[in-house]
Kinemage of the C-alpha trace (Angstrom):
@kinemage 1
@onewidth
@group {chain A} dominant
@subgroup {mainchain}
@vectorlist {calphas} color= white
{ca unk a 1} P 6.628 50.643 -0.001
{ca unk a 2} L 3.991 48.668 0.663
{ca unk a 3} L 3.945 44.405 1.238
{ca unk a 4} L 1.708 44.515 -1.532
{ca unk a 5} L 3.947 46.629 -3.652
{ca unk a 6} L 7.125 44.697 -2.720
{ca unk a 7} L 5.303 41.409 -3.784
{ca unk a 8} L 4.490 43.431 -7.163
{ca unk a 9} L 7.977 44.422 -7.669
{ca unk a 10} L 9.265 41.015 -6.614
{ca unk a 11} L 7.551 39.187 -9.770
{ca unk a 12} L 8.311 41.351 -12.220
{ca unk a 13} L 11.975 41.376 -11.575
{ca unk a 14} L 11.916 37.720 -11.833
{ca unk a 15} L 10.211 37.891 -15.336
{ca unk a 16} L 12.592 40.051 -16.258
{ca unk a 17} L 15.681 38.628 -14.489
{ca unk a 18} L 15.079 35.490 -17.138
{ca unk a 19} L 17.451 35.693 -19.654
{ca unk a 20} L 17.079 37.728 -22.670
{ca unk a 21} L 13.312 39.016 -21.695
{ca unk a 22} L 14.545 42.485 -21.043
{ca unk a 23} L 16.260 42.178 -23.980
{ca unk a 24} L 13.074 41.132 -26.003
{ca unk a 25} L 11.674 44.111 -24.383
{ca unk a 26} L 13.688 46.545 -25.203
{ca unk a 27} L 14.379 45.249 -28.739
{ca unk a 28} L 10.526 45.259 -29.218
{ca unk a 29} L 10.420 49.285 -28.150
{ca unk a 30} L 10.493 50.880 -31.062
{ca unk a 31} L 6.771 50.496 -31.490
{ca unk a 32} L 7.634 48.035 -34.803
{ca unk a 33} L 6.240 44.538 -35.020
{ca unk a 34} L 8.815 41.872 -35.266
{ca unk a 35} L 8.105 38.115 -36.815
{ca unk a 36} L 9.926 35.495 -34.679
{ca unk a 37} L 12.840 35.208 -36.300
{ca unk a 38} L 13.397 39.153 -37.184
{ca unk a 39} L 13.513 39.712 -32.736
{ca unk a 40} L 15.921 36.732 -32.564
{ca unk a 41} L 18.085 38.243 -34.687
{ca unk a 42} L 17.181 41.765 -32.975
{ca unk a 43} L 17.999 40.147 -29.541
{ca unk a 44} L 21.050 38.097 -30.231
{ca unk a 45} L 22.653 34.698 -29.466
{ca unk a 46} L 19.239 33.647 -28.181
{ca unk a 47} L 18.208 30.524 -29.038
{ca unk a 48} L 14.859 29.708 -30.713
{ca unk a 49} L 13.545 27.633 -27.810
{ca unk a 50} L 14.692 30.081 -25.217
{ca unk a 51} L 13.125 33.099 -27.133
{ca unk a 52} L 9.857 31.209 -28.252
{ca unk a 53} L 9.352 30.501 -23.958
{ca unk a 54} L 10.663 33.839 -23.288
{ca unk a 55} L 7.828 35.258 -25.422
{ca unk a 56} L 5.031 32.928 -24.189
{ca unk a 57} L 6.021 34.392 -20.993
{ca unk a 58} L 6.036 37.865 -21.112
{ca unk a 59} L 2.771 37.205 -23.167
{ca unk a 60} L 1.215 35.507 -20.631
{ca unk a 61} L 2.283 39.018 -18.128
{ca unk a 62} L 0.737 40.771 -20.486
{ca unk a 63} L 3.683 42.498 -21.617
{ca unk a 64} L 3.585 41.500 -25.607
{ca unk a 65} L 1.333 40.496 -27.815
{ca unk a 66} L 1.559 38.204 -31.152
{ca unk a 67} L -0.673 39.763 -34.248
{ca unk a 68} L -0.521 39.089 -37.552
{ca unk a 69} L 2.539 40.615 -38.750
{ca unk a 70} L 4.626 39.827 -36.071
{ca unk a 71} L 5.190 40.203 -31.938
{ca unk a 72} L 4.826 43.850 -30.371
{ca unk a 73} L 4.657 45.672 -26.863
{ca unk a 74} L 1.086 45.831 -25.320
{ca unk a 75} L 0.179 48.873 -23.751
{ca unk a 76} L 1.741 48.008 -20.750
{ca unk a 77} L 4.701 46.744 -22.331
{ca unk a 78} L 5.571 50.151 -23.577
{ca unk a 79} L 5.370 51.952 -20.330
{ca unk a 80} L 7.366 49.408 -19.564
{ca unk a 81} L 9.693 49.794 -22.329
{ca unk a 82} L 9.765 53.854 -21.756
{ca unk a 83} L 10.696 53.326 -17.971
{ca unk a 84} L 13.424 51.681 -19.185
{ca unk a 85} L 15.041 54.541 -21.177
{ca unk a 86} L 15.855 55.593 -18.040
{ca unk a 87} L 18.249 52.810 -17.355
{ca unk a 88} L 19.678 53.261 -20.303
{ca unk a 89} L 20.619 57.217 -19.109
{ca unk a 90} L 21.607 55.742 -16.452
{ca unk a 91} L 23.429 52.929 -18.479
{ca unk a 92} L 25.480 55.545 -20.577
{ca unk a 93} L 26.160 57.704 -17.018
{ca unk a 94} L 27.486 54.946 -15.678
{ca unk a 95} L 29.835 53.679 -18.544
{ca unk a 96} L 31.169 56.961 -19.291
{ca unk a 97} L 32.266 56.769 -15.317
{ca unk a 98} L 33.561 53.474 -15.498
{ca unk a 99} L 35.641 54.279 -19.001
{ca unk a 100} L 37.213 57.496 -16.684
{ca unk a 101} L 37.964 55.300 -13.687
{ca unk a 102} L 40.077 52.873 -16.163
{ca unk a 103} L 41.569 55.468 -18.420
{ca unk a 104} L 45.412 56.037 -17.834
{ca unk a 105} L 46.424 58.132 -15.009
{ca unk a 106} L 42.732 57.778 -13.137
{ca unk a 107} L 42.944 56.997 -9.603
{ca unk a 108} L 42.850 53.097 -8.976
{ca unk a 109} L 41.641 53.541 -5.213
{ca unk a 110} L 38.925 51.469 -4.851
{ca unk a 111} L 37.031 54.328 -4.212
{ca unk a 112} L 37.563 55.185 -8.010
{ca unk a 113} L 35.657 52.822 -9.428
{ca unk a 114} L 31.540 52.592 -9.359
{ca unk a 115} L 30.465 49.517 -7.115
{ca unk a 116} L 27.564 47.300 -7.319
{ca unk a 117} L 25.007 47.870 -5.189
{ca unk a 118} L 26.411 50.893 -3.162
C-alpha cells in the first residue's frame, strides 16, 4: 500500500471511528431517504446534537447528502455502504464462532475463542 493510500485509509477510519457515523451509514443503505428524526430513531440512542454533527460530517466527506425529503447516501456513500455488507458476512461468521466457543461443552482454551486483532 502506498503512503498515499495509507493517508487515504487513515481519514476515513477516523470519520468513521466517530460514534454512530457507521451506524448512520449503514442505517441510510437501503437506498431510502430518511428526515432527521426518522435516522435517529433508525440509528438509536443517538442524541440529536451528536447525529445532527455526525451528519454535517459525513456530508462534508461527501458521503450523504440532505434533499428535500430527507438525508440519503451519495454515490460514494453507497459503495461505501455495499463494502460494508461484507463486514456484516463477516459480522454474522464471526458471531456464529463466538456463540460455539461459549456454548456448553466448547473448549475454553484460549485458543477457542476468536481474538482481536490476530
Amino acid at each position: 500500500m502506498s503512503a498515499r493510500d495509507n493517508a487515504a485509509m487513515v481519514q476515513l477510519l477516523e470519520l468513521l471511528e466517530c460514534r454512530y457515523a457507521i451506524r448512520v451509514v449503514w442505517a441510510l443503505s437501503d437506498g431510502h431517504p430518511q428526515t432527521f428524526r426518522l435516522l435517529q430513531d433508525s440509528v438509536g440512542g443517538v442524541t440529536p446534537n451528536t447525529l445532527n454533527t455526525r451528519l454535517k460530517e459525513l456530508r462534508a466527506a461527501r458521503l450523504v447528502e440532505h434533499g428535500g425529503d430527507g438525508y440519503r447516501l451519495t454515490s460514494l456513500g453507497a459503495d461505501l455502504a455495499r463494502r460494508l455488507t461484507e463486514v456484516q458476512r463477516f459480522a454474522s461468521k464471526w458471531s456464529q464462532q463466538l456463540a460455539r466457543s461459549h456454548a456448553p461443552g466448547a473448549a475454553t482454551s484460549r485458543t477457542s475463542a476468536p481474538r482481536m486483532g490476530a
